[in-house]
C-alpha positions, 0 to 999 in steps of 0.5 A: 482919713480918706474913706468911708466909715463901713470900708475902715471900719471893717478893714481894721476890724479883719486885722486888729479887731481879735478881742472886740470890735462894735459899731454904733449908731442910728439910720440918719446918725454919725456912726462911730465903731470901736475895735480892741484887740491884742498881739503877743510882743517878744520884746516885752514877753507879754500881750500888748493892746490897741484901741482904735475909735472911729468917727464917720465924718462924711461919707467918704471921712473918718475920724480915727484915735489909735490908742495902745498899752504894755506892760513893762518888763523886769525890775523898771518895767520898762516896755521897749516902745511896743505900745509905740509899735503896735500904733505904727503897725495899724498906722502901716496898714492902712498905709498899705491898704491904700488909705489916704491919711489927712491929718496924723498927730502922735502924742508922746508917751508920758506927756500927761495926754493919751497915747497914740496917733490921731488921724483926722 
């Protein structure tokens, strides 16, 4: 993704960050942030979660992996895609924020990998 770590990092973390949300690293180091939050989905009664992970690569890149849960509803637990969703909501907001996005790779749920989308 197009933009540097400090100007994500703090966008994303304003919008998704109500749970969690940290940086690490040292002067002269790569840093690297993680945000958790949660938002309530009708669709599955239930809070559903994000973790996003973001890599600087540069001073104008970073490496950002989008990963969401929920919880299944009724007798099959069945989570009518909100996980996929809420992937798709940070995706759209950096969309609109004006993020320019190089690289985006979605995994299909229950392919044996983790969830998401990668942007790289």
């Amino acid at each position: 993704m197009k933009g540097s770590f400090e100007t994500v990092f703090e966008a994303l973390s304003k919008a998704f960050g109500n749970v969690y949300s940290k940086k690490f690293g040292r002067v002269k180091q790569s840093l690297v942030g993680i945000i958790l939050g949660e938002q309530f989905f009708f669709r599955v009664s239930s809070d559903v979660a994000v973790l996003i992970i973001l890599k600087e690569l540069s001073s104008d890149e970073t490496k950002i992996e989008v990963v969401s849960c929920a919880g299944g509803k009724g007798l099959l637990s069945i989570s009518y895609a909100a996980h996929s969703a809420y992937v798709h909501d940070v995706k759209n907001f950096l969309a609109k924020s004006g993020f320019k996005m190089e690289s985006v790779k979605e995994v299909p749920y229950f392919s044996g990998q983790s969830e998401g989308v990668s942007h790289e």
